[in-house]
N, C-alpha and C positions, 0 to 999 in steps of 0.2 A: 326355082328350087323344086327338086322332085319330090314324091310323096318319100322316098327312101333317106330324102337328106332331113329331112320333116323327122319322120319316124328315130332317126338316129340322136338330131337334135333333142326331141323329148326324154329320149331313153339318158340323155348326158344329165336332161335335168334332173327327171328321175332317181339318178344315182345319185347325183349331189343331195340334195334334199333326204334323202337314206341313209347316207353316210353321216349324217353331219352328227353333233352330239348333242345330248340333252343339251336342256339353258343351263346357268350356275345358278339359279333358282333354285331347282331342284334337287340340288345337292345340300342347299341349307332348309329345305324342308325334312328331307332325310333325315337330320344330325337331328332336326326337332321332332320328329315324329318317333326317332331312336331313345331320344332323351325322356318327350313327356311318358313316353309306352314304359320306361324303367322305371319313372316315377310315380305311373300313377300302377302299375301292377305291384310295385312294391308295397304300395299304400291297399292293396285289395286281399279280403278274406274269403275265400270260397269261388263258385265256379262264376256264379251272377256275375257277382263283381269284376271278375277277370276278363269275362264277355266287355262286361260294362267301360273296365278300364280300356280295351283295345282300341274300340269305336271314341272313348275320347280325347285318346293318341292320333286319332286320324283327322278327330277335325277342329283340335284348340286351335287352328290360327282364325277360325270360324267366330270364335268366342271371341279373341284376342281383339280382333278389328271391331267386334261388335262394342265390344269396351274402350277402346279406344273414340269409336263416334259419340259415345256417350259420354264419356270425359270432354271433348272437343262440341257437345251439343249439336251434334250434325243428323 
């Protein structure tokens, strides 16, 4: 196998691995992070809290699990 059949070979992988598409994970992290960011901005008055709401739209699954060990005593 030459360094050309080499080079081409990676360049195949390459592409695969680029193309490919997000996980489905990530799409139902979306729809939650769409969700809690409507619910908790709605719930916010002023500039603070709207900062404040954003950042807790980004990381309740962070809570979520954390609540979850603690219900399950883990």
């Amino acid at each position: 196998m030459g360094l050309e059949d080499k080079m081409a070979k990676v360049e195949k992988q390459y592409n695969l691995i680029n193309k490919s598409s997000p996980p489905p994970i990530a799409g139902v992290y979306l729809l939650g992070f769409i969700g809690s960011a409507v619910h908790f901005v709605g719930n916010s008055e002023g500039f603070g809290e709207l900062i404040l709401a954003i950042l807790k739209a980004l990381v309740w699954p962070a809570f979520l699990i954390n609540r979850v060990f603690d219900l399950l005593n883990i």
